[in-house]
PDB file with one MODEL, atoms N, CA, C and O in Angstrom:
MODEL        1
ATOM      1  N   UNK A   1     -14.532   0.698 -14.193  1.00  0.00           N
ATOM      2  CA  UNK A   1     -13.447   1.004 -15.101  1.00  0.00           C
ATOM      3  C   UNK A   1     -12.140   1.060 -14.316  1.00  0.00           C
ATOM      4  O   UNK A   1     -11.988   1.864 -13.396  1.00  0.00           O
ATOM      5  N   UNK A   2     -11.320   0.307 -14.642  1.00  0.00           N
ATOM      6  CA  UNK A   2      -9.941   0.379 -13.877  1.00  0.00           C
ATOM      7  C   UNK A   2      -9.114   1.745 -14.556  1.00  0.00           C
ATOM      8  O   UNK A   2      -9.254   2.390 -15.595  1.00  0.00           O
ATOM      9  N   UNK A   3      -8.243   1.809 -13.461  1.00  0.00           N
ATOM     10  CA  UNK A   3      -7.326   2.794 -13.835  1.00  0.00           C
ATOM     11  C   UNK A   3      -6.058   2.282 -13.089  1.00  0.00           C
ATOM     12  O   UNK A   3      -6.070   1.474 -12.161  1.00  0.00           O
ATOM     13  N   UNK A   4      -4.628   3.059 -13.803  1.00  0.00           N
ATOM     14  CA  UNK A   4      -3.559   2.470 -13.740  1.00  0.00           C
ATOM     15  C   UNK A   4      -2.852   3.430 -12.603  1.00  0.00           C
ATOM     16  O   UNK A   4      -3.144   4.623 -12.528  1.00  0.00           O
ATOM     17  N   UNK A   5      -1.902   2.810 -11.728  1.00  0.00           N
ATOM     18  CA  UNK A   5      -1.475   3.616 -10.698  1.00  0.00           C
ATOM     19  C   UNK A   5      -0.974   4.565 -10.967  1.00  0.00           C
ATOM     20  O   UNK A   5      -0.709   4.644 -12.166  1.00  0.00           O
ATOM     21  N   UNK A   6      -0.524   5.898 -10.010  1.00  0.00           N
ATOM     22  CA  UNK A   6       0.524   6.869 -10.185  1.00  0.00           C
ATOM     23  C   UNK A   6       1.936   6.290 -10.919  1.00  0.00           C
ATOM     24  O   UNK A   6       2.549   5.331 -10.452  1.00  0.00           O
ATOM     25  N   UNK A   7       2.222   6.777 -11.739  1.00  0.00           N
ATOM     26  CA  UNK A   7       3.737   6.267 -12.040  1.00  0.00           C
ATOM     27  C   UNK A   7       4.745   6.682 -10.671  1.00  0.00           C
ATOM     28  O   UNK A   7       4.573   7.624  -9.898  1.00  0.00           O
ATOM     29  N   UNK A   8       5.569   5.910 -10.656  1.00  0.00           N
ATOM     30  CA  UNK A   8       6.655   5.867  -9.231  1.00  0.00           C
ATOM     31  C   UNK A   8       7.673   7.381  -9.946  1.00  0.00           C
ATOM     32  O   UNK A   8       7.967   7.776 -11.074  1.00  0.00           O
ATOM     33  N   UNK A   9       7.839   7.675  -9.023  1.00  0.00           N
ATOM     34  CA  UNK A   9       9.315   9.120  -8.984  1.00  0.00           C
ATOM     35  C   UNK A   9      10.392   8.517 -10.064  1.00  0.00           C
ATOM     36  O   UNK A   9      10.692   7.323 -10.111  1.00  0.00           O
ATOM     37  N   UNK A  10      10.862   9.409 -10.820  1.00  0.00           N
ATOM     38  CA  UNK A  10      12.012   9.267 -11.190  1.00  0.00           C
ATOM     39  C   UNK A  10      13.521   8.637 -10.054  1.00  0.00           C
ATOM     40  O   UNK A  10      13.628   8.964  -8.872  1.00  0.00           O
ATOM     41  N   UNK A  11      14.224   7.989 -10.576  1.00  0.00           N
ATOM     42  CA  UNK A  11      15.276   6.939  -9.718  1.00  0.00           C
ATOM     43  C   UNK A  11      15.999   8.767  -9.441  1.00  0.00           C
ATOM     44  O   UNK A  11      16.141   9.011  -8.243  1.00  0.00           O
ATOM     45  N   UNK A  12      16.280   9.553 -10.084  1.00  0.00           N
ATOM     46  CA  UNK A  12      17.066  10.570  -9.759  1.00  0.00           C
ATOM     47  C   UNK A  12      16.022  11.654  -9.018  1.00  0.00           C
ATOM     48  O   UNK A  12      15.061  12.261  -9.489  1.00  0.00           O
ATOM     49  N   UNK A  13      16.640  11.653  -7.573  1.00  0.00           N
ATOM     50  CA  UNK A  13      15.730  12.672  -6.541  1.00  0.00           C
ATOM     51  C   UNK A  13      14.644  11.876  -6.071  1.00  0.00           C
ATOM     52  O   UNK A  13      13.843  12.628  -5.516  1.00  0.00           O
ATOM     53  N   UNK A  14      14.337  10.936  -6.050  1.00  0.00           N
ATOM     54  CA  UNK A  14      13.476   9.282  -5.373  1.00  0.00           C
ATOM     55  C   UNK A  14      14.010   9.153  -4.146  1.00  0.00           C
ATOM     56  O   UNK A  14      14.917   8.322  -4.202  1.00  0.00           O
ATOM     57  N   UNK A  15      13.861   9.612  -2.999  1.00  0.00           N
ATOM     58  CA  UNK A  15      14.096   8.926  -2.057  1.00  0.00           C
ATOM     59  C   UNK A  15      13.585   7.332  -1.670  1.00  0.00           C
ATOM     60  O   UNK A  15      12.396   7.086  -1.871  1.00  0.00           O
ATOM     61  N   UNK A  16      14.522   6.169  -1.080  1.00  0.00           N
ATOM     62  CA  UNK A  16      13.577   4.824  -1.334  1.00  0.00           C
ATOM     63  C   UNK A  16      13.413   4.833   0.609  1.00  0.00           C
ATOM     64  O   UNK A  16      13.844   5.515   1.539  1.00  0.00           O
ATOM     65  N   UNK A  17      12.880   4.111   0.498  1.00  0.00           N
ATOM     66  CA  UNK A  17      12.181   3.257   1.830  1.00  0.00           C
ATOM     67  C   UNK A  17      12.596   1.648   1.862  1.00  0.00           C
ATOM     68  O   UNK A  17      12.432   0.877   0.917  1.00  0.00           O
ATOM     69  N   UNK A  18      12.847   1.499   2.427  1.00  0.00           N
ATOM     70  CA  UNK A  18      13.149  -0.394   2.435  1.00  0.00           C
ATOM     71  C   UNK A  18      11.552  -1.055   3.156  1.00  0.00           C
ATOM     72  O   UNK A  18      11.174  -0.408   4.133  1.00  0.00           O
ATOM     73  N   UNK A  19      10.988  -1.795   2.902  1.00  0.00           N
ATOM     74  CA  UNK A  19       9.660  -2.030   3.968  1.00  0.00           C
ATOM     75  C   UNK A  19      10.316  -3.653   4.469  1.00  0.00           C
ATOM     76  O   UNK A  19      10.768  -4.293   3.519  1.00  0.00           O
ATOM     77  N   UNK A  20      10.375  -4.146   5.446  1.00  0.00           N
ATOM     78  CA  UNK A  20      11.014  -5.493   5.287  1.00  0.00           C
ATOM     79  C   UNK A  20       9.537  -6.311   6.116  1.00  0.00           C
ATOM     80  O   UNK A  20       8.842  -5.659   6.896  1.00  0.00           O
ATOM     81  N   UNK A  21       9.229  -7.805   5.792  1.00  0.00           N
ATOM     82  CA  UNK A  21       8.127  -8.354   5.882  1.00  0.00           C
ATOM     83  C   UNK A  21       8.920 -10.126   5.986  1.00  0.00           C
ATOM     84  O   UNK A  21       9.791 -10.604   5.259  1.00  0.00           O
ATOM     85  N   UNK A  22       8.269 -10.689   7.057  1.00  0.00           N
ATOM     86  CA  UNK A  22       8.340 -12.009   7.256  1.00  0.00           C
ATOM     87  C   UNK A  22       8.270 -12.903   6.167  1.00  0.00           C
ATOM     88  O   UNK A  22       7.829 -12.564   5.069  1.00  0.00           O
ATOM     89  N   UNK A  23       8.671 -13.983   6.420  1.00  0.00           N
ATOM     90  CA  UNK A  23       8.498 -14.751   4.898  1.00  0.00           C
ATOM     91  C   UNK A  23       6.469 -15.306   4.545  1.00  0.00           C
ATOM     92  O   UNK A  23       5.784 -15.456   3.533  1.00  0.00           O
ATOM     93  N   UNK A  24       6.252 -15.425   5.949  1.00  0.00           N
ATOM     94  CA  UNK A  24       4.759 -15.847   5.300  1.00  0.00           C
ATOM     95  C   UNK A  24       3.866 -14.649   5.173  1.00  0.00           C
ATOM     96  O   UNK A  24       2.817 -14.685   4.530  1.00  0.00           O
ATOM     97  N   UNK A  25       4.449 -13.245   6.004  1.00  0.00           N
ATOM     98  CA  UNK A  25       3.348 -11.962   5.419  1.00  0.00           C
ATOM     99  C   UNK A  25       3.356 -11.736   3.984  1.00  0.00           C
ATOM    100  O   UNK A  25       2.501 -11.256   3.240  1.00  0.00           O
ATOM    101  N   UNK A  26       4.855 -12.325   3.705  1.00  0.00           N
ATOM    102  CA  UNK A  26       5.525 -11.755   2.329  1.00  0.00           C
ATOM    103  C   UNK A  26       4.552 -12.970   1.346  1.00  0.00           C
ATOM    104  O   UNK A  26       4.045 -12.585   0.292  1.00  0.00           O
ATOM    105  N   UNK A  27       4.438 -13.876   1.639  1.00  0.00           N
ATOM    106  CA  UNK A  27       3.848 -14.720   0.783  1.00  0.00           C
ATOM    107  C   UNK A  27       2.157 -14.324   0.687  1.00  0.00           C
ATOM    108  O   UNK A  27       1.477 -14.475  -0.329  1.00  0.00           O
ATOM    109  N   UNK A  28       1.660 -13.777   2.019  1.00  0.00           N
ATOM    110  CA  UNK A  28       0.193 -13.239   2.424  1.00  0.00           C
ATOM    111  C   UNK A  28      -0.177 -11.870   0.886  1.00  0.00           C
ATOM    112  O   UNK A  28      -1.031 -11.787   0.003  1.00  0.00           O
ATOM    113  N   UNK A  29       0.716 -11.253   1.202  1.00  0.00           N
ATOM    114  CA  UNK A  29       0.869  -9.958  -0.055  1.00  0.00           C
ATOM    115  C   UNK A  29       0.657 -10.345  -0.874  1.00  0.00           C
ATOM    116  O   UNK A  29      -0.413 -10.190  -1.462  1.00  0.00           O
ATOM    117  N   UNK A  30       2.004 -11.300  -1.412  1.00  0.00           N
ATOM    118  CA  UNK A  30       2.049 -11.969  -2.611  1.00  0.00           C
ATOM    119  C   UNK A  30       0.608 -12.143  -3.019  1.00  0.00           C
ATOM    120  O   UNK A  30       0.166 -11.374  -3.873  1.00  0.00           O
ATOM    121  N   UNK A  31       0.037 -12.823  -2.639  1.00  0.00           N
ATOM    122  CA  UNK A  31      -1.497 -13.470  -2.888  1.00  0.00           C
ATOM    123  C   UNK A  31      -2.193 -12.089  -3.072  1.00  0.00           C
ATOM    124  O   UNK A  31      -2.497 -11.764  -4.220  1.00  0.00           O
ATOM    125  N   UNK A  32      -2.437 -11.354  -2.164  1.00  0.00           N
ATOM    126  CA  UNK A  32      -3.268 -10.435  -2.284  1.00  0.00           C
ATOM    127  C   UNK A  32      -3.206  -9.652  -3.298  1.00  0.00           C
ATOM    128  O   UNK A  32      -4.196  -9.101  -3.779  1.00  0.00           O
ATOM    129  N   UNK A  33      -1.885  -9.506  -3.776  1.00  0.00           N
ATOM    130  CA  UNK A  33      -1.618  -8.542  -5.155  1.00  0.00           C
ATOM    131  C   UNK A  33      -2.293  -9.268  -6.134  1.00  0.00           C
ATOM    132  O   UNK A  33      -3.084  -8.723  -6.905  1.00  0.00           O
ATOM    133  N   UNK A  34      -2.018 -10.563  -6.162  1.00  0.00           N
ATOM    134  CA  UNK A  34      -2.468 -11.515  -7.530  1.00  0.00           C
ATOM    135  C   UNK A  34      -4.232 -11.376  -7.241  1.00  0.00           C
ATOM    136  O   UNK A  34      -5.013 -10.956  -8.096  1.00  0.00           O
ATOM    137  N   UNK A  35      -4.492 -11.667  -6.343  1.00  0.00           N
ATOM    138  CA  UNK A  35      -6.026 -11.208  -6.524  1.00  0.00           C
ATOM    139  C   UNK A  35      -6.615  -9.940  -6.763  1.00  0.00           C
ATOM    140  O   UNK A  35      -7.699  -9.649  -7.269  1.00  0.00           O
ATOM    141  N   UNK A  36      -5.421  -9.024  -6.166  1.00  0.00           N
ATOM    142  CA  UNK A  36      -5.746  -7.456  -6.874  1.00  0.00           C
ATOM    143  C   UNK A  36      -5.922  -7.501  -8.622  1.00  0.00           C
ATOM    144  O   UNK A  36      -6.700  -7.034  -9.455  1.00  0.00           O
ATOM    145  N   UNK A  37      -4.492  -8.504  -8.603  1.00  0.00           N
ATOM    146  CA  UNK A  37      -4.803  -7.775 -10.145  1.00  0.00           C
ATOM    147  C   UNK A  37      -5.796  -8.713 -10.960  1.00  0.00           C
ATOM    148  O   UNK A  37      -6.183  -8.394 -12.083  1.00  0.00           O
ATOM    149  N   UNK A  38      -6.155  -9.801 -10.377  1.00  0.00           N
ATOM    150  CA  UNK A  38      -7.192 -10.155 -10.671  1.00  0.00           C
ATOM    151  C   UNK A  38      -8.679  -9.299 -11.048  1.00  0.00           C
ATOM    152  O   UNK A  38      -9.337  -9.079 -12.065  1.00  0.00           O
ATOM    153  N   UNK A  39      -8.752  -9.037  -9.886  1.00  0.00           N
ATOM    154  CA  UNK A  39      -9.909  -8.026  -9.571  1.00  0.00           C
ATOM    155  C   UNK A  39      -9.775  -6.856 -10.238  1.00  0.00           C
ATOM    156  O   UNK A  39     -10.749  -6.128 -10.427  1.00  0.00           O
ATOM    157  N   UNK A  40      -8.418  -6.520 -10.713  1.00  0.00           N
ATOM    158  CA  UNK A  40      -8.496  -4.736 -11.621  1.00  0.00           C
ATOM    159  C   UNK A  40      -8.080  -5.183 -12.802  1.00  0.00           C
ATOM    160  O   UNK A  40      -8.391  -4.430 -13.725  1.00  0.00           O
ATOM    161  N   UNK A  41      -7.363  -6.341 -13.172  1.00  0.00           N
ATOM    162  CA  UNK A  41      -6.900  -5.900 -14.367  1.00  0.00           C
ATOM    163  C   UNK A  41      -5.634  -5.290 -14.703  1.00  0.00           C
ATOM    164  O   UNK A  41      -5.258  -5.161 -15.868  1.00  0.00           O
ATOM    165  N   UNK A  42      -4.863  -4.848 -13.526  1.00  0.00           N
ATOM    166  CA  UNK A  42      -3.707  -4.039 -13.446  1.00  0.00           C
ATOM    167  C   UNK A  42      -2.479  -4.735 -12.643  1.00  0.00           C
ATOM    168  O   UNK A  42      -2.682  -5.482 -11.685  1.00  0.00           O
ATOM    169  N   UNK A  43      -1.034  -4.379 -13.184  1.00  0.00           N
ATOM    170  CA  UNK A  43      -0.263  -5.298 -12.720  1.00  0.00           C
ATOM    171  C   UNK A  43       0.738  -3.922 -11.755  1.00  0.00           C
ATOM    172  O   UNK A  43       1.730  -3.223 -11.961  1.00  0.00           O
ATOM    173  N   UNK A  44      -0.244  -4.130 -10.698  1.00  0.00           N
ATOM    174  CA  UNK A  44       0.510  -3.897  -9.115  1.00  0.00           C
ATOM    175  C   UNK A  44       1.563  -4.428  -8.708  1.00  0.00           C
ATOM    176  O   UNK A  44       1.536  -5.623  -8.415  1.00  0.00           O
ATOM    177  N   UNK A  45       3.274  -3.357  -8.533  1.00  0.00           N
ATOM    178  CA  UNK A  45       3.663  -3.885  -8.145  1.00  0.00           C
ATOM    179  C   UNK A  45       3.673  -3.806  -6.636  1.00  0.00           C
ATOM    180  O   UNK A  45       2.735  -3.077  -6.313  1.00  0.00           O
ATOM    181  N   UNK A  46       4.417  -4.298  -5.421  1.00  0.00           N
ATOM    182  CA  UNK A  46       4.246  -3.780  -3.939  1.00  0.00           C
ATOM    183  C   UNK A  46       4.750  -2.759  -3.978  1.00  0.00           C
ATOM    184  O   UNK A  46       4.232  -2.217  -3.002  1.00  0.00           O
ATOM    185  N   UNK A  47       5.716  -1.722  -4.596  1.00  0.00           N
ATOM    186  CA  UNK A  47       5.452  -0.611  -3.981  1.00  0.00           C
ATOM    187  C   UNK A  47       4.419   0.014  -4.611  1.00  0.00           C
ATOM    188  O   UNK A  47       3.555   0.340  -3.798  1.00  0.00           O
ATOM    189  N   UNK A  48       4.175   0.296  -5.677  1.00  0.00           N
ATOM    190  CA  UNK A  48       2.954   0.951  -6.020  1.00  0.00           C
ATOM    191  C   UNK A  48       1.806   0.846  -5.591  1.00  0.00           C
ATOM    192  O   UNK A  48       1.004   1.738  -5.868  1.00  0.00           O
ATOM    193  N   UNK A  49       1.427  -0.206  -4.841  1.00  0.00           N
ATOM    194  CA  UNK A  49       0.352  -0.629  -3.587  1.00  0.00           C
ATOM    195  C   UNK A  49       0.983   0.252  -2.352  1.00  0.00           C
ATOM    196  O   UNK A  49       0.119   0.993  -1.883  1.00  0.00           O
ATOM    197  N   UNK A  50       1.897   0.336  -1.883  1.00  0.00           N
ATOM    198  CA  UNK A  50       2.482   0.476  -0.294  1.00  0.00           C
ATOM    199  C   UNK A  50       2.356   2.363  -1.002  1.00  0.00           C
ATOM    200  O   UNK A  50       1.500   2.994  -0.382  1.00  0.00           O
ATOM    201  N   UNK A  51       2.869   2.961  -1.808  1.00  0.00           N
ATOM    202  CA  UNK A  51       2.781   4.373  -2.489  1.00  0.00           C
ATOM    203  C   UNK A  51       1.072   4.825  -2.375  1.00  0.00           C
ATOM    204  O   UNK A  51       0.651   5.867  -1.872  1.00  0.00           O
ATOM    205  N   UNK A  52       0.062   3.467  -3.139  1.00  0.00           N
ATOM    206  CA  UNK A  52      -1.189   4.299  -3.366  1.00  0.00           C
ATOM    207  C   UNK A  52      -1.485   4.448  -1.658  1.00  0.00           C
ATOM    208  O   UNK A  52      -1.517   5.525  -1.061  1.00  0.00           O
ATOM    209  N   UNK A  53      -1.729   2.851  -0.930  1.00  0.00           N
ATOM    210  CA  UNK A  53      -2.308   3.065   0.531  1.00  0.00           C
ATOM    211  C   UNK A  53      -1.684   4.069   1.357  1.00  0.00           C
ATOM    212  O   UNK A  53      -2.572   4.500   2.092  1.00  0.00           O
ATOM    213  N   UNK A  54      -0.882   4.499   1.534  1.00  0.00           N
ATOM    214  CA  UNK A  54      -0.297   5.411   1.908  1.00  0.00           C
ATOM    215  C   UNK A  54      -1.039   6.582   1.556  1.00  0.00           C
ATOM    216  O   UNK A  54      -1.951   6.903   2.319  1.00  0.00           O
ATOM    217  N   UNK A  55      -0.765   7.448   0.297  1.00  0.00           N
ATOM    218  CA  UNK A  55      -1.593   8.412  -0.169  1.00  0.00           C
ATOM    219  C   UNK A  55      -3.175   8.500   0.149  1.00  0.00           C
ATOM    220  O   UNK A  55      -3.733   9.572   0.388  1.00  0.00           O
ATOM    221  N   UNK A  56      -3.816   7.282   0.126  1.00  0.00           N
ATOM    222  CA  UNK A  56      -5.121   7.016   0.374  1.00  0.00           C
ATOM    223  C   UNK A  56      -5.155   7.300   2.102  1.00  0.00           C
ATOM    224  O   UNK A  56      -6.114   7.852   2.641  1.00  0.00           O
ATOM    225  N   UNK A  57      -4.387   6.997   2.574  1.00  0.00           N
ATOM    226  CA  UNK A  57      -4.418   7.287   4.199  1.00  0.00           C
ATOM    227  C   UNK A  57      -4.237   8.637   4.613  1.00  0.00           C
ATOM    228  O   UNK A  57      -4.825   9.138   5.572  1.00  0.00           O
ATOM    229  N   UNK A  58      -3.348   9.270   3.819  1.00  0.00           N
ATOM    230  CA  UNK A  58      -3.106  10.663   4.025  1.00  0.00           C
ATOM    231  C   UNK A  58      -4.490  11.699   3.921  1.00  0.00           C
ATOM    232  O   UNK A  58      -4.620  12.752   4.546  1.00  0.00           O
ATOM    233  N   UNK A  59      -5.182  11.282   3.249  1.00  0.00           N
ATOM    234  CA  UNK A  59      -6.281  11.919   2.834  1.00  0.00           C
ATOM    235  C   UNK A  59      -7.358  12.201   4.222  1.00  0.00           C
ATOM    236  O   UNK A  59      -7.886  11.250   4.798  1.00  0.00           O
ATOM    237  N   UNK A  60      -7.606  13.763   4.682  1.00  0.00           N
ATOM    238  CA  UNK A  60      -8.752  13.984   5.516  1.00  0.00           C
ATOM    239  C   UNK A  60      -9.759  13.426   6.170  1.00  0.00           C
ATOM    240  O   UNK A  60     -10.151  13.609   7.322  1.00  0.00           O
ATOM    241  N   UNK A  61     -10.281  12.474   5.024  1.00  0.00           N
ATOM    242  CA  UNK A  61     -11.214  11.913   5.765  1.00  0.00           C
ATOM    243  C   UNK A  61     -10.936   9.764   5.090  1.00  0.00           C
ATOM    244  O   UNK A  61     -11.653   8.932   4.535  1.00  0.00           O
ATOM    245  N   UNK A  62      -9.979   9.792   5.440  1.00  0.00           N
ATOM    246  CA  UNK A  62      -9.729   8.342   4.870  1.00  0.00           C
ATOM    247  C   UNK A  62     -10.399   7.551   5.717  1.00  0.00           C
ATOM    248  O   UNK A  62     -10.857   8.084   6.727  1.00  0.00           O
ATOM    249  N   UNK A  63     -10.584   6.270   5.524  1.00  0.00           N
ATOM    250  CA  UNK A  63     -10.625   5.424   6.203  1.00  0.00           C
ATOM    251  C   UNK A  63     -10.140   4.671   6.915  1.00  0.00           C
ATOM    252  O   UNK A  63     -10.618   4.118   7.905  1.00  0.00           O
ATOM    253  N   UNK A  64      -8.846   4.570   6.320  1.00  0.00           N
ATOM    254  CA  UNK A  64      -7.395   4.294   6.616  1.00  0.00           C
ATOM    255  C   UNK A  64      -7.235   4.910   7.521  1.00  0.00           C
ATOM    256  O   UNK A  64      -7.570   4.476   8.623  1.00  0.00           O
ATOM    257  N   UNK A  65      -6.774   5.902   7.397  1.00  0.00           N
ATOM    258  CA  UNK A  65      -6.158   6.837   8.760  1.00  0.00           C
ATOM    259  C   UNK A  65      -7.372   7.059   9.785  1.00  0.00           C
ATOM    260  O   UNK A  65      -7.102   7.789  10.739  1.00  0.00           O
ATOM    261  N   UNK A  66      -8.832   6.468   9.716  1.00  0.00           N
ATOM    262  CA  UNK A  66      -9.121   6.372  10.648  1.00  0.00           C
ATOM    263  C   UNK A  66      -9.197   4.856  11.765  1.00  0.00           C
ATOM    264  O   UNK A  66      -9.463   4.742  12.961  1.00  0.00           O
ATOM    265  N   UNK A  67      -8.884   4.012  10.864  1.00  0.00           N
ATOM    266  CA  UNK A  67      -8.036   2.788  10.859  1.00  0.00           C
ATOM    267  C   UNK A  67      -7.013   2.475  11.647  1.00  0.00           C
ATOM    268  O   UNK A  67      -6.882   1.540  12.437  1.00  0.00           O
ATOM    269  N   UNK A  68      -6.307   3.338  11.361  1.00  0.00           N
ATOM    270  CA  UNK A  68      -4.256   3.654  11.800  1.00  0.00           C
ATOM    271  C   UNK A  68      -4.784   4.358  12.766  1.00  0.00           C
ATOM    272  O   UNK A  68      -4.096   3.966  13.708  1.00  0.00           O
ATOM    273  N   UNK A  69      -5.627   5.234  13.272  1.00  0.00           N
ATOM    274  CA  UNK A  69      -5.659   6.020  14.860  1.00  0.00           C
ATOM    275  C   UNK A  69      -6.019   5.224  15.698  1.00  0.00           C
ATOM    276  O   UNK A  69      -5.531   4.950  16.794  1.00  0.00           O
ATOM    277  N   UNK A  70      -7.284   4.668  14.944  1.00  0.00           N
ATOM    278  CA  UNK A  70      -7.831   3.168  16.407  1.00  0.00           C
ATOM    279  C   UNK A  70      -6.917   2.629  16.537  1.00  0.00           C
ATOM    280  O   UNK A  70      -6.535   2.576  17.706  1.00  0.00           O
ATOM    281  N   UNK A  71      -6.142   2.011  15.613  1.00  0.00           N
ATOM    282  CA  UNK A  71      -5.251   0.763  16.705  1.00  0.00           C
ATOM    283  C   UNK A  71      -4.146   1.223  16.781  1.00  0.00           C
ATOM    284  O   UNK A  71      -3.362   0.282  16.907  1.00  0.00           O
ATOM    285  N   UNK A  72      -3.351   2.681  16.772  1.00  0.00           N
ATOM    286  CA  UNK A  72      -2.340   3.285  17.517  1.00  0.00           C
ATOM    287  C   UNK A  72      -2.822   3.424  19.379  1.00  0.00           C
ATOM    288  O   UNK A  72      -2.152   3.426  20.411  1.00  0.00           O
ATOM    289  N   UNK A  73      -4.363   3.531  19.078  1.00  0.00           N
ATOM    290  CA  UNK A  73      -4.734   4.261  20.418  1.00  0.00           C
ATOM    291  C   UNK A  73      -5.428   2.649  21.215  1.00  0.00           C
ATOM    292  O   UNK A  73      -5.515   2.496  22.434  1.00  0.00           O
ATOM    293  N   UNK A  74      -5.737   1.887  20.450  1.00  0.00           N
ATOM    294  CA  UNK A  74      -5.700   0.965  21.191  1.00  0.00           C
ATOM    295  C   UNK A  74      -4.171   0.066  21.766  1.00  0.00           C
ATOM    296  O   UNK A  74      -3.935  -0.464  22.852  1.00  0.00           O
ATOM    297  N   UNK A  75      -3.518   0.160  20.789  1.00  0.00           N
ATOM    298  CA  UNK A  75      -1.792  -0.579  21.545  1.00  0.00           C
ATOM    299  C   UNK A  75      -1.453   0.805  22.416  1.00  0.00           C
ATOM    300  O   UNK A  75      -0.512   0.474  23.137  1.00  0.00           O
ATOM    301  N   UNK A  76      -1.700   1.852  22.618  1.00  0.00           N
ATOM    302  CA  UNK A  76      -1.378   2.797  23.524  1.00  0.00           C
ATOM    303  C   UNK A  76      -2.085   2.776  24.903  1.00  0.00           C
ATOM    304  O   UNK A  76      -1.977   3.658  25.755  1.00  0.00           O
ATOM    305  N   UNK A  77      -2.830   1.637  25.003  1.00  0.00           N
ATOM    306  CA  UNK A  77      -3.543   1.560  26.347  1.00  0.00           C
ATOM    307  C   UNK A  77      -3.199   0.247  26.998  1.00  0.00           C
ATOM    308  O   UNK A  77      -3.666  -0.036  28.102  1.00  0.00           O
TER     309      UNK A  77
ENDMDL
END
């Protein structure tokens, strides 16, 4: 059963982020969203992807953030 993302912050008290991306990562995304929403049913935009993974990383026992430690600690050697 799909479900629909967090709604994004109100524009008033929203702090933004700029994320900036090469032209062929940017085209790499591109794709990947369209197969997301393939696969859910739901029309992802990139930030609401870059908002959920994020949140999903934050989480205790993510996968992600155990993800993001290996290869901090591997480019740290």
């Amino acid at each position: 059963m799909a479900t629909t993302p967090r709604p994004a912050p109100k524009a008033e008290g929203a702090i933004p982020t700029t994320v900036r991306f090469d032209p062929g990562e940017s085209l790499e995304i591109d794709q990947w969203l369209m197969e997301l929403r393939t696969q859910t049913g739901i029309r992802w935009d990139k930030a609401e992807v870059i908002r959920e993974l994020l949140r999903m990383a934050r989480t205790p026992d993510s996968i992600l953030r155990d993800a993001l430690t290996a290869r901090a600690q591997r480019a740290g050697t």
